[in-house]
C-alpha angles and dihedrals in degrees: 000000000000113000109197135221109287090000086145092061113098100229100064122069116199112218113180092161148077098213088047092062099035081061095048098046090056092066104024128091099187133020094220105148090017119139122193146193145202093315114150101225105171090112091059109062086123087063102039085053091054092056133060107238098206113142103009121134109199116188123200095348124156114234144165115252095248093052092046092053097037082051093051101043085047091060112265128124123235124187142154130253100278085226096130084053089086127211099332109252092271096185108050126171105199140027117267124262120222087248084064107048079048114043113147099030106129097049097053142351138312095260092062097055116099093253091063101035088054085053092052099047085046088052091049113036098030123101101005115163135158136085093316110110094191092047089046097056090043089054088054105042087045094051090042084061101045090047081052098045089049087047089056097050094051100052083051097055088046088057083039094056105037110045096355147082096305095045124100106053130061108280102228112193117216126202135186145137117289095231097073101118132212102267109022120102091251080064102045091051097050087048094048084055106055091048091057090048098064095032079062094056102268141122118226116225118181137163089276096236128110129277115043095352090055085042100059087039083054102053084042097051093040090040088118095063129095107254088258099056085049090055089052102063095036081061095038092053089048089076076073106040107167141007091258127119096002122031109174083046079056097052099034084056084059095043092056079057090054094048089050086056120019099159101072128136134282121268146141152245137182107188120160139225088234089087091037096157090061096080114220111257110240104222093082105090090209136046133185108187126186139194094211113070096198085053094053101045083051097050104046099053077045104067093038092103087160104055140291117241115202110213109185124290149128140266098329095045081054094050092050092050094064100037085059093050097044084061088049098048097046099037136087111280103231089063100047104118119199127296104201116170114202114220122047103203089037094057092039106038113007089050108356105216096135103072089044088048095050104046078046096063090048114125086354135094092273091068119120082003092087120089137182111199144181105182136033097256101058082047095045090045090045093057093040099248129129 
């Protein structure tokens, strides 16, 4: 039995065998959340065509040329087994850059570049259990790197953070929902925001993937620019708005940004591997990916000194809400940074945290640290900068 990375958690859906898609497939409509391995599925095209692929990550699978473009174009993520990757570099010195999660861009597509082959080998050769031995031994000596390799990153932020290159200027954490897409309004403001951020002094941080989190990396990183020039590349990334169907089309439209202008600011992002289909976003200087998503999120709240703005979002922005408060509430009050929630009728109304934040903070040390914001300079003024 091979019991994949996150397989407890309930939105993925291992499937190793032909029968047991088969089964699935005869009373399914989509393949959100579906993981699949090694199946040769070139005799069920029928059956990939009846369902929406969205979603989807399939490692190491055979297709026809035809499904595995119709697939792709539909949203899901195929890739092969990450094998030729090698052991993942466990004893790193120094956080990743955005070249070297994607080496090899230019000469061929996203699935080839390191980022995604380490997802993929993570995908494959982590959490195997059973009366294998092999696969056993693979499964621990597998687990033992990537707990190395997270141990390593995050020696190296912390370096990073404290006396290095990203030292020096309030860390502001900025959160948001993944779906916001280059050239919508969600986006610009995400990307206005970060901009502010580091004009008044500050250094953006976010989770690392697309949508809100790409957008604030991308007005830090871009700070420098008039407000023209910053308009210009915001509508020239639009030709490419989201990840799906193409993501290395999505990342080499934001490298063309970053050889325009080589010379942005610093920032970060601490994306996982966990989400592996969501591709890092490239304006953030500095990336500290994990393979461990608790110890990302963790991590991540836990290095905004400055602040954490929440932009909207769903379940995860939630999440992130109230881990952030937890800490807060429980913590000691001088080192209880900003909680500043943008959008006053979507925190409100649309998904109501605000209220339940606020009656939380009362009489504890989140008190007074909790803010619920429309414009950049409430949120500017609610985490001190400016």
């Amino acid at each position: 039995m091979i019991t994949r990375l996150g397989r407890s958690a309930p939105r993925i859906l291992d499937l190793e065998s032909l029968q047991e898609f088969d089964r699935r497939a005869a009373k399914a409509t989509a393949m959100r959340g579906w993981h699949l391995y090694g199946l040769d599925l070139t005799q069920r095209e029928g059956a990939l065509e009846a369902l929406n692929p969205a979603g989807a990550v399939l490692v190491d699978c055979t297709l026809t040329p035809e499904s595995e473009a119709r697939l792709r174009a539909a949203g899901a993520y195929v890739v092969a087994d990450g094998a030729e990757a090698g052991p993942v570099e466990a004893e790193r010195h120094s956080l990743y850059t955005p070249q070297e999660l994607y080496a090899g861009l230019k000469k061929g597509p996203y699935e080839r570049v390191p980022d995604a082959r380490i997802y993929a080998w993570a995908r494959t050769h982590l959490g195997v259990s059973g009366e294998n031995p092999a696969l056993a031994d693979d499964s621990r000596t597998a687990t033992r790197l990537a707990a190395m390799h997270d141990h390593s990153i995050a020696t190296a932020l912390h370096a990073a953070v404290e006396s290095g290159p990203l030292s020096g200027r309030p860390l502001v954490g900025v959160m948001g929902g993944h779906g916001a897409q280059r050239g919508g309004v969600d986006y610009a403001g995400a990307a206005a925001l970060g901009r502010a951020i580091v004009n008044a002094g500050g250094r953006v941080a976010t989770g690392g993937g697309p949508g809100s989190m790409e957008a604030a990396n991308l007005g830090g990183y871009l700070a420098g620019l008039s407000q023209t020039e910053f308009e210009a590349e915001l509508a020239a990334l639009s030709a490419v708005p989201s990840p799906v169907p193409d993501p290395g089309a999505w990342a080499r439209a934001a490298f063309e940004v970053l050889e325009r202008h080589p010379h942005g600011e610093t920032g970060l992002g601490v994306p996982t591997w966990f989400y592996g289909h969501e591709p890092p976003n490239v304006f953030a200087t500095h990336i500290a990916k994990y393979f461990s998503n608790a110890q990302r999120e963790a991590v991540l709240l836990v290095v905004a000194t400055g602040g954490t703005v929440m932009l909207p979002g769903r379940a995860g922005t939630v999440q992130e809400i109230f881990q952030e408060a937890c800490d807060g509430y429980y913590g000691a009050a001088e080192k209880v940074a900003p909680l500043v929630l943008w959008g006053s009728r979507y925190w409100t109304e649309t998904l109501p945290a605000w209220p339940l934040l606020l009656a939380l903070s009362k009489g504890s040390p989140l008190e007074g640290r909790v803010h619920l914001v429309d414009t950049i300079p409430e949120a500017l003024a609610a985490l001190g900068l400016g």
